[in-house]
N, CA, C and O atoms as a GROMACS GRO file, in nm:
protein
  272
    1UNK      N    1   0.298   0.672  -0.929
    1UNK     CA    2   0.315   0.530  -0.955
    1UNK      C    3   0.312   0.509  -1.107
    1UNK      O    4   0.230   0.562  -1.182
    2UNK      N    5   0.437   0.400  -1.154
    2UNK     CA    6   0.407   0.421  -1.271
    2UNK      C    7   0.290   0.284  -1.358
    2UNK      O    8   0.253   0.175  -1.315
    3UNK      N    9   0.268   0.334  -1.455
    3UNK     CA   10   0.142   0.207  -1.514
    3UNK      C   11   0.187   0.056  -1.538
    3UNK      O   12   0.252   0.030  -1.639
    4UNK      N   13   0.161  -0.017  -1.470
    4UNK     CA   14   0.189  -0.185  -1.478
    4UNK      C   15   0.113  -0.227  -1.616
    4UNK      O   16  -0.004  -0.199  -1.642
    5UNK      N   17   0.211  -0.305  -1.709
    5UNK     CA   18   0.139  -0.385  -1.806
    5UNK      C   19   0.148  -0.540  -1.770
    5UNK      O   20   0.239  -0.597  -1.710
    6UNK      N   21   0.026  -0.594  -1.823
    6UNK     CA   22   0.045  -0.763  -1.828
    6UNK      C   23   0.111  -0.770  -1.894
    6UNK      O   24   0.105  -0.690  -1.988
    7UNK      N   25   0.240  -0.890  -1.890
    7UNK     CA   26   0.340  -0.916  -1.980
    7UNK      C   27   0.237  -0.997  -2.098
    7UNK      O   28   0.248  -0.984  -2.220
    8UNK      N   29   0.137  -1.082  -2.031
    8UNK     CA   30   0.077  -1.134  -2.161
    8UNK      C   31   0.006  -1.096  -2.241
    8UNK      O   32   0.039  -1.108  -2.359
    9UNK      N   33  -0.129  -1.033  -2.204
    9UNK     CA   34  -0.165  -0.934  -2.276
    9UNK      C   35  -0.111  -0.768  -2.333
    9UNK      O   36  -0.141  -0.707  -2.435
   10UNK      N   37  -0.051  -0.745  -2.258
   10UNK     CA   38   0.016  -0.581  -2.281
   10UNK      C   39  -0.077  -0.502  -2.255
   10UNK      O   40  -0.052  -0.390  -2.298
   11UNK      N   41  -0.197  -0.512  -2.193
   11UNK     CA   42  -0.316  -0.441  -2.159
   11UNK      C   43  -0.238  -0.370  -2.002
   11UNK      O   44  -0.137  -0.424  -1.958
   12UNK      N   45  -0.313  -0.219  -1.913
   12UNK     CA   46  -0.296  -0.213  -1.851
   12UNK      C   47  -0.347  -0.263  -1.725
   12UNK      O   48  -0.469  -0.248  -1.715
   13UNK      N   49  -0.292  -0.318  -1.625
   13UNK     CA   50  -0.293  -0.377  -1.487
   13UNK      C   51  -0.364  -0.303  -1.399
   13UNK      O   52  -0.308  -0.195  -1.378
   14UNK      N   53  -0.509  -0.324  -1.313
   14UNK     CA   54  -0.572  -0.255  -1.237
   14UNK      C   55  -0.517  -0.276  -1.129
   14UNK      O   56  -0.411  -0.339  -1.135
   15UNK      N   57  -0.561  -0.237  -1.011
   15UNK     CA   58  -0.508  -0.229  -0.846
   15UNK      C   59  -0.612  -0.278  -0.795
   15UNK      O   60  -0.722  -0.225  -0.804
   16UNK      N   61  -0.588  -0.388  -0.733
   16UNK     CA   62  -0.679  -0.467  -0.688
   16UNK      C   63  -0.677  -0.511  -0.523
   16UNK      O   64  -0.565  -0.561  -0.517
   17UNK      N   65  -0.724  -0.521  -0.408
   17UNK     CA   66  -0.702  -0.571  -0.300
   17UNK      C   67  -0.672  -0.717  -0.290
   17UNK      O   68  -0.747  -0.780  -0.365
   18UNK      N   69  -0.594  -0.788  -0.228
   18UNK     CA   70  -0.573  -0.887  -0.186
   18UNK      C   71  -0.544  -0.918  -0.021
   18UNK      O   72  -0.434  -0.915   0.035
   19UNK      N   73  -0.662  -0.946   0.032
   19UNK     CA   74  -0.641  -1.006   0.113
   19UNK      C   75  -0.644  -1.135   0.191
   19UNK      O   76  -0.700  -1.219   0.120
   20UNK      N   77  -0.607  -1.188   0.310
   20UNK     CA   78  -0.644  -1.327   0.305
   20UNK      C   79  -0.787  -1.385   0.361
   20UNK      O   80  -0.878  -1.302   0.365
   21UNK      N   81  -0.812  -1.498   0.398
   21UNK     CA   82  -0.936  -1.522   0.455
   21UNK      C   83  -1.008  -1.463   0.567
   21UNK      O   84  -1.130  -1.468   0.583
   22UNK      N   85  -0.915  -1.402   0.654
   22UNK     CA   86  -0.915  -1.364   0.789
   22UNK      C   87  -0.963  -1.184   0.728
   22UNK      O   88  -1.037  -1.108   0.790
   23UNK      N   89  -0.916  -1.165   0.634
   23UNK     CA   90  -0.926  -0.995   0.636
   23UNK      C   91  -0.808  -0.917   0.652
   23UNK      O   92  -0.818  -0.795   0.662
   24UNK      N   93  -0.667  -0.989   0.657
   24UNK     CA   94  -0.575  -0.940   0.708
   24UNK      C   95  -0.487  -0.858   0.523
   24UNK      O   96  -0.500  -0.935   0.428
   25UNK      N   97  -0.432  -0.759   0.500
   25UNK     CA   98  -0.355  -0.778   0.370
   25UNK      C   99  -0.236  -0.831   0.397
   25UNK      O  100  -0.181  -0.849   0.506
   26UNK      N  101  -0.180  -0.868   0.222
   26UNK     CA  102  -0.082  -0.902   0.236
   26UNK      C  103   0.049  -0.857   0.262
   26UNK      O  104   0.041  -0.735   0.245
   27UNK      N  105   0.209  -0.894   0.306
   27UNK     CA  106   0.293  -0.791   0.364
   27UNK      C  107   0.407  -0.885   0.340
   27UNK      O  108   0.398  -1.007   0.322
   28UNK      N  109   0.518  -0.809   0.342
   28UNK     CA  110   0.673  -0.867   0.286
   28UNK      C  111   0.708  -0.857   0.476
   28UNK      O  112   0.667  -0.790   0.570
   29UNK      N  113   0.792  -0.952   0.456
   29UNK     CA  114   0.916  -0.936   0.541
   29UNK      C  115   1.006  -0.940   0.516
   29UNK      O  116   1.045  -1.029   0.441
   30UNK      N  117   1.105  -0.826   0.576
   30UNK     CA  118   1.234  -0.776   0.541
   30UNK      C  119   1.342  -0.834   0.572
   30UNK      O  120   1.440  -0.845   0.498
   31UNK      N  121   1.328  -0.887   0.713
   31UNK     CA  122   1.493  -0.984   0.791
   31UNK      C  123   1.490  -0.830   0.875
   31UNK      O  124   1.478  -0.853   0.995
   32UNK      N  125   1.495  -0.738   0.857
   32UNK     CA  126   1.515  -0.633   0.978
   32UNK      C  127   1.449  -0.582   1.072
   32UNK      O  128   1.339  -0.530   1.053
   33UNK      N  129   1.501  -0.587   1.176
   33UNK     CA  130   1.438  -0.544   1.311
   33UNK      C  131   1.332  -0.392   1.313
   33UNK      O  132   1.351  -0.289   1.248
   34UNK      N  133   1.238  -0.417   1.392
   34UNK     CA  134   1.154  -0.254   1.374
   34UNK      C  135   1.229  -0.185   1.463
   34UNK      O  136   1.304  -0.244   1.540
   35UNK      N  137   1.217  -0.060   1.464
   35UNK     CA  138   1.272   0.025   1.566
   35UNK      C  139   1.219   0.042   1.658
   35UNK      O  140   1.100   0.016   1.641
   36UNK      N  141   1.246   0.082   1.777
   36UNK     CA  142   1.175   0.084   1.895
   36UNK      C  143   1.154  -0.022   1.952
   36UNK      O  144   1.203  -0.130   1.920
   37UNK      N  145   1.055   0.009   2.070
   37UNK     CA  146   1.051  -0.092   2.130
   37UNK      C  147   0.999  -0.228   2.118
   37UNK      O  148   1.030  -0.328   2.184
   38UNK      N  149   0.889  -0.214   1.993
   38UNK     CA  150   0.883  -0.308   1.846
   38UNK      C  151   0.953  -0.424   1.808
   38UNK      O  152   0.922  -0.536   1.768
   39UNK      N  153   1.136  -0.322   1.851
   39UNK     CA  154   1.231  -0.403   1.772
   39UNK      C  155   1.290  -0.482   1.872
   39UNK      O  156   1.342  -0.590   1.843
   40UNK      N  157   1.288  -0.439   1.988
   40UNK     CA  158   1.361  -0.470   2.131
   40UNK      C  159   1.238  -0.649   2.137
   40UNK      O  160   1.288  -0.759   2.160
   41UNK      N  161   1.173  -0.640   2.125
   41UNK     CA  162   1.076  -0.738   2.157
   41UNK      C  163   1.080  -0.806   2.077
   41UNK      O  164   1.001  -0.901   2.083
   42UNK      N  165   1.177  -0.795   1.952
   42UNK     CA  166   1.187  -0.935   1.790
   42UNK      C  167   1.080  -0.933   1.701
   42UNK      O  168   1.043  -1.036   1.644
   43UNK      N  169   1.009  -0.788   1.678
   43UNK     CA  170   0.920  -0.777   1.643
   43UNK      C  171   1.032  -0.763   1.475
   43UNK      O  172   1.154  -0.762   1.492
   44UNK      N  173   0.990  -0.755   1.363
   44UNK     CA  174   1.034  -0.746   1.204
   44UNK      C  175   1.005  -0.652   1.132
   44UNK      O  176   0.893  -0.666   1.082
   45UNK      N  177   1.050  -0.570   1.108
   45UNK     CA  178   0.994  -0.465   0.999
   45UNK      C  179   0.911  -0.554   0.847
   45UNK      O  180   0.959  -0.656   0.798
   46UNK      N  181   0.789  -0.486   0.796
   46UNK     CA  182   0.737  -0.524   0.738
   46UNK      C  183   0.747  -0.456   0.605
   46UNK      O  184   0.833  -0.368   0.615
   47UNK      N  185   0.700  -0.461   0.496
   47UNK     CA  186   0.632  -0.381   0.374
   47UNK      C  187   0.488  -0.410   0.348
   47UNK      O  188   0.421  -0.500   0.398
   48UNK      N  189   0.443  -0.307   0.248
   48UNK     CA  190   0.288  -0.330   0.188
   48UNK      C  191   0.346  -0.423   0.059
   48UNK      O  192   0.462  -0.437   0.020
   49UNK      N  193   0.223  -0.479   0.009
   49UNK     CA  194   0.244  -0.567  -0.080
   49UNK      C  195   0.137  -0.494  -0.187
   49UNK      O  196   0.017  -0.510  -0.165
   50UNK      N  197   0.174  -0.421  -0.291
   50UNK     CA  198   0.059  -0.392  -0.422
   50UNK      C  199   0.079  -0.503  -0.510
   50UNK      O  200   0.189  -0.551  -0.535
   51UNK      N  201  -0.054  -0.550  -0.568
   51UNK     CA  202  -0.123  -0.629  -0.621
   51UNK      C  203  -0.193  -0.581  -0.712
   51UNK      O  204  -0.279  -0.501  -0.675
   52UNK      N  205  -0.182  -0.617  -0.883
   52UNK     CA  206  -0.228  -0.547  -0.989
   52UNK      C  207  -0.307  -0.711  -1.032
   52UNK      O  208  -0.251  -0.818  -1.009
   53UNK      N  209  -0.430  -0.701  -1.090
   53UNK     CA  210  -0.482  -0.783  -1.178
   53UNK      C  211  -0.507  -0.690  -1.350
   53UNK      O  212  -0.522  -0.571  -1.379
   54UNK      N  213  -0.500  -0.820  -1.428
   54UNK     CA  214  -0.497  -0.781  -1.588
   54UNK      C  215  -0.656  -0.839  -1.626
   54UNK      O  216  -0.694  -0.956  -1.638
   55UNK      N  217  -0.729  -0.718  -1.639
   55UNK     CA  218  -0.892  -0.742  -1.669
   55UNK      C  219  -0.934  -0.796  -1.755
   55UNK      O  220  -1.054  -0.818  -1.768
   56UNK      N  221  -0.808  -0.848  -1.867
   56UNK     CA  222  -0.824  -0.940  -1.979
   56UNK      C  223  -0.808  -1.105  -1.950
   56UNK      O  224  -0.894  -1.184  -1.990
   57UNK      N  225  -0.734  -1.132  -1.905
   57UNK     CA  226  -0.650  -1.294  -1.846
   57UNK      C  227  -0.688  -1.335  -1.686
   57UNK      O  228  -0.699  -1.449  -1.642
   58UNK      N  229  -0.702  -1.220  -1.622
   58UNK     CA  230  -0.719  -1.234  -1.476
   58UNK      C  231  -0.589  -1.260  -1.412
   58UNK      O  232  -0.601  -1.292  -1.294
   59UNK      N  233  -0.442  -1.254  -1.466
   59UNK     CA  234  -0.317  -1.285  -1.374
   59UNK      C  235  -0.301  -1.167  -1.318
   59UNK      O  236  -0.310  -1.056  -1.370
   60UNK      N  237  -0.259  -1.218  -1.138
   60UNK     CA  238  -0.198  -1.127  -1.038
   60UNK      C  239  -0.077  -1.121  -1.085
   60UNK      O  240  -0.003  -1.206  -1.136
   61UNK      N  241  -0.060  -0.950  -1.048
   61UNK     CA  242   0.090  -0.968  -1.028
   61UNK      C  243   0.065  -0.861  -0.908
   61UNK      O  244  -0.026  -0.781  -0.883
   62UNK      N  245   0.264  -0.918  -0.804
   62UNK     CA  246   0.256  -0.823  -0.695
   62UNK      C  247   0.372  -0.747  -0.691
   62UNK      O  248   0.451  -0.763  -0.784
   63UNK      N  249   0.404  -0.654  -0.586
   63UNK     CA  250   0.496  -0.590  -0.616
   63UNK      C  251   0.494  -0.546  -0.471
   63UNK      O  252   0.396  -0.558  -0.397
   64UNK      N  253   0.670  -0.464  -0.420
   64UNK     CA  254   0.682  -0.419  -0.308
   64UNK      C  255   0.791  -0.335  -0.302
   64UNK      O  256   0.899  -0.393  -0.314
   65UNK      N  257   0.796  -0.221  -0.286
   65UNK     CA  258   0.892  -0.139  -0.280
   65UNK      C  259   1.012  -0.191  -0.263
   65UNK      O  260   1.038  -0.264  -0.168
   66UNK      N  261   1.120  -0.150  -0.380
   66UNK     CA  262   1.236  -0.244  -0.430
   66UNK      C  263   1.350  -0.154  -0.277
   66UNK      O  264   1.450  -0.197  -0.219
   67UNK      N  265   1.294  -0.055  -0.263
   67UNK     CA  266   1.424  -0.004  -0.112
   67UNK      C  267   1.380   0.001   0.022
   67UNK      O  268   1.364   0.088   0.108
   68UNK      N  269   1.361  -0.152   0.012
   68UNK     CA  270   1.368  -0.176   0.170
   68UNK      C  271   1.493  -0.271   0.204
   68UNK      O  272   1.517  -0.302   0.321
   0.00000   0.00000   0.00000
């Protein structure tokens, strides 16, 4: 993975969890069907969502694999 900078500070970006109230993380949706029987049922293919905070400013930033 490569090193995330804050655009505002230029410091490097830690990896931080984000999740919601429930405990659940956060996740992209794609528009495409899962495979299997998953998909047969209208279920959605998902992604992980990484989440960097800047230990100077405190801004999130997120990110999600650009080939889905």
């Amino acid at each position: 993975m490569r090193e995330r900078r804050c655009p505002d500070c230029g410091v490097g970006l830690r990896a931080v969890e984000l999740v919601t109230s429930e405990g659940f993380s956060t996740k992209v949706r794609t528009g495409e069907k899962r495979e299997g029987w998953l998909g047969k049922l209208g279920v959605g293919e998902t992604r992980d969502v990484e989440t960097f905070a800047c230990p100077e400013c405190g801004l999130l930033r997120q990110y999600v694999d650009p080939d889905f």
